[in-house]
C-alpha positions in Angstrom: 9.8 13.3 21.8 7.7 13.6 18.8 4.5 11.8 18.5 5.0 11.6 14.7 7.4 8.7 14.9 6.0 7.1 17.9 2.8 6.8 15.8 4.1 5.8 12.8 5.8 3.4 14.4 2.9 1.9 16.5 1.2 1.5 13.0 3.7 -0.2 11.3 4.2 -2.5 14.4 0.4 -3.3 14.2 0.2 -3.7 10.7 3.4 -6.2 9.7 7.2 -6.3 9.7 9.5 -3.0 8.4 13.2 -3.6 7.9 15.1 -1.6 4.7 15.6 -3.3 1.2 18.0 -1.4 -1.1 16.3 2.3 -1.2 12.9 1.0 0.1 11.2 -0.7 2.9 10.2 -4.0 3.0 6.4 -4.2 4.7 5.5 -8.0 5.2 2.1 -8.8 6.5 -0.3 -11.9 7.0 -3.3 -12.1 4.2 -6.4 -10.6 5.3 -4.4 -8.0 7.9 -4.4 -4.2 7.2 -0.9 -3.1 5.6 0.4 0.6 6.2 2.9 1.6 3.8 4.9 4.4 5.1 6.1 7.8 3.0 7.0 10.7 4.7 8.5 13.9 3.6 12.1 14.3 5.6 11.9 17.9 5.6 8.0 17.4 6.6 7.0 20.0 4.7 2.8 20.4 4.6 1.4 18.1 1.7 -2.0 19.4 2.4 -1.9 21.0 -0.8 0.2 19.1 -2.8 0.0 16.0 -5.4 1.4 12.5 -4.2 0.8 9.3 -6.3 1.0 5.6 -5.3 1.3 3.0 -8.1 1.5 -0.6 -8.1 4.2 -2.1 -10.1 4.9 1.2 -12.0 1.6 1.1 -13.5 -1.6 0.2 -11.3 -3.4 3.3 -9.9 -3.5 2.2 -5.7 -4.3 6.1 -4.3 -3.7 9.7 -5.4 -4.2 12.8 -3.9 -4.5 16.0 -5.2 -5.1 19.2 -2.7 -7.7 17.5 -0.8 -9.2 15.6 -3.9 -8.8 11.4 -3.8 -9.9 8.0 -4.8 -12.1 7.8 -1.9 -14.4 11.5 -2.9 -15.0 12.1 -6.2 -11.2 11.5 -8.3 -11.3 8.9 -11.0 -9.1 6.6 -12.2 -8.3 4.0 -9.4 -7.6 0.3 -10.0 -10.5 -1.9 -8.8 -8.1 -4.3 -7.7 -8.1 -1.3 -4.4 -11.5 0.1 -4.8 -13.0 0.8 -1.1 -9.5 -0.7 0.2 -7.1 2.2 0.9 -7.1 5.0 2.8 -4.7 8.0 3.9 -3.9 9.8 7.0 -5.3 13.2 6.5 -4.2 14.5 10.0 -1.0 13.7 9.1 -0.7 16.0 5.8 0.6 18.4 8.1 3.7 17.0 9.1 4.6 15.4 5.4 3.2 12.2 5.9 1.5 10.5 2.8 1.6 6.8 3.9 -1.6 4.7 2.9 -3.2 2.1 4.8 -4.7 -1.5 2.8 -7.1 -3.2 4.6 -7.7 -6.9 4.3 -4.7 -7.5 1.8 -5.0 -10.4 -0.5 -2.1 -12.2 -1.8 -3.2 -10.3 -5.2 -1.7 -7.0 -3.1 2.1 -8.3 -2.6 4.2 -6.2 -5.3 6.4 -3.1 -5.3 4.7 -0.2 -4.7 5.9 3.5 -5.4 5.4 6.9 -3.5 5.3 9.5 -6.2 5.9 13.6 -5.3 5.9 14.5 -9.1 6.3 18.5 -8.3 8.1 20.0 -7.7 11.1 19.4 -9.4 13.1 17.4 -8.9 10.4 14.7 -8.8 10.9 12.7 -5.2 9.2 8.7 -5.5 9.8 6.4 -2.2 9.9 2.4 -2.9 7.9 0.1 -0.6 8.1 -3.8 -1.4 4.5 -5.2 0.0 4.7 -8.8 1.1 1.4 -10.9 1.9 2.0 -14.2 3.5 -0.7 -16.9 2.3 -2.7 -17.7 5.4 -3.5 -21.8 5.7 -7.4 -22.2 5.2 -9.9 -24.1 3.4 -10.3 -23.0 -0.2 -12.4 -25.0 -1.4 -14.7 -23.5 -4.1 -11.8 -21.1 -4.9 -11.1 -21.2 -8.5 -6.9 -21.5 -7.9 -5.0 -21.9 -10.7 -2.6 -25.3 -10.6 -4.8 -26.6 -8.5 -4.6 -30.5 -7.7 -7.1 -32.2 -10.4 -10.0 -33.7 -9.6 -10.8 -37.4 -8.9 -10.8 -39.3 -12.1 -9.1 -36.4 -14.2 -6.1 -36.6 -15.8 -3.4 -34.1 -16.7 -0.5 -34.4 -19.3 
């Protein structure tokens, strides 16, 4: 048996819940937990030298890697809604593997993320839908919109 899957499928067991959604996976994990979203290659061809882009929404910047180059030394450009917060598997490369890890996801993080291969043609993008449950705490002097007023205040 392969180690590949077996790993991949230890970190997604330790990071949150996997189960398909349409063309995509579905990644559901408790705020403040480390969230891997998975995108692999089927023909696990090497990406060591290749481009892969992850985007938020279709638009926010989470991680791209460029032959070796990413967010984390020295390539521009990242949200800072991510900064410091995501990470790749660089051993992995070699077997096609461009999943990300985010570590202490926030609420802020749940969205639909996309897996870009731009080159070559045709371009290749893999569709993960991040979920981040709201864990219960105490949240006071958090500034949360729709908040319960204070004593004495009115709202119309």
């Amino acid at each position: 048996m392969e180690l590949l899957p077996l790993v991949c499928l230890c970190l997604l067991s330790c990071s949150g819940e996997t189960s398909a959604a349409g063309d995509g996976v579905k990644v559901v994990v408790k705020e403040d937990d480390d969230a891997v979203l998975p995108c692999s290659l089927s023909n696990k061809e090497d990406i060591t030298g290749k481009l892969f882009d992850w985007k938020k929404d279709g638009q926010k910047e989470v991680f791209m890697y460029d032959s070796g180059i990413h967010y984390n030394n020295g390539l521009s450009g990242q949200d800072e809604q991510f900064k410091g917060r995501v990470s790749h598997f660089q051993d992995q490369l070699k077997n096609g593997d461009a999943s990300i890890k985010i570590t202490k996801t926030k609420m802020a993080d749940s969205g639909n993320y996309s897996c870009i291969f731009p080159r070559p043609e045709p371009r290749q993008t893999f569709n993960i839908e991040l979920v981040v449950g709201q864990v219960l705490r105490d949240r006071t002097g958090e500034n949360i919109t729709g908040a319960a007023p204070e004593p004495g205040e009115i709202l119309f």
